[in-house]
N, C-alpha and C positions, 0 to 999 in steps of 0.2 A: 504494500500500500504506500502512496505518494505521498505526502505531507504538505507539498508546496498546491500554487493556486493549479497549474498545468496536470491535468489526470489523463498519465498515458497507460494503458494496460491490455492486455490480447480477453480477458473477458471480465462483464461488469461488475464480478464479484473484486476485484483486484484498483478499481475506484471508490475515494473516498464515497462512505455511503450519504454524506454531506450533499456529495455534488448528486447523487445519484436522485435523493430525495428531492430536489428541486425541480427535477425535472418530471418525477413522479407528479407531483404536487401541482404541476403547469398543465401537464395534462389530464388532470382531473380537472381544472381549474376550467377548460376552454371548453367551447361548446363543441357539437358532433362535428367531426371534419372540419376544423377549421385550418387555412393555410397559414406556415408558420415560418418566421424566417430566423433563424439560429446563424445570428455573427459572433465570430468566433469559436466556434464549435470546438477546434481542434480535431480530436481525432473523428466528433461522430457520434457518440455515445448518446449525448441526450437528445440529437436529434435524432437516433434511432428509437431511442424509448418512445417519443412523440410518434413518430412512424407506424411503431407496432400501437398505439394507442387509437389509429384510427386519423391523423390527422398529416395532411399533407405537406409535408416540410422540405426545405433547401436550407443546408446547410451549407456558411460563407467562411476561410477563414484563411490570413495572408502568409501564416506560415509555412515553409513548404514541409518541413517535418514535421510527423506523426508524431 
């Protein structure tokens, strides 16, 4: 587990569950299919959680590493 703000990990058990819940939490939050745009994303991650939650998202972010 990472400590710093950047959560880079090969599966979501291995990011903070900080960041994890945020993005749990956003997706309950929104209504059915709503499109969603994740700047910053980094690897992906909560904009897959939104993904599998039913809502259509693009992920943006200027880094080129993962």
């Amino acid at each position: 587990m990472q400590e710093g703000e950047r959560q880079v990990a090969p599966q979501l058990n291995g990011i903070r569950r900080d960041h994890v819940e945020r993005y749990l939490w956003a997706a309950r939050q929104l209504g059915a299919s709503c499109r969603v745009v994740d700047f910053a994303c980094g690897i992906g991650y909560g904009a897959k959680i939104l993904a599998e939650a039913g809502h259509q998202v693009v992920g943006f972010d200027r880094d080129a590493e993962p």
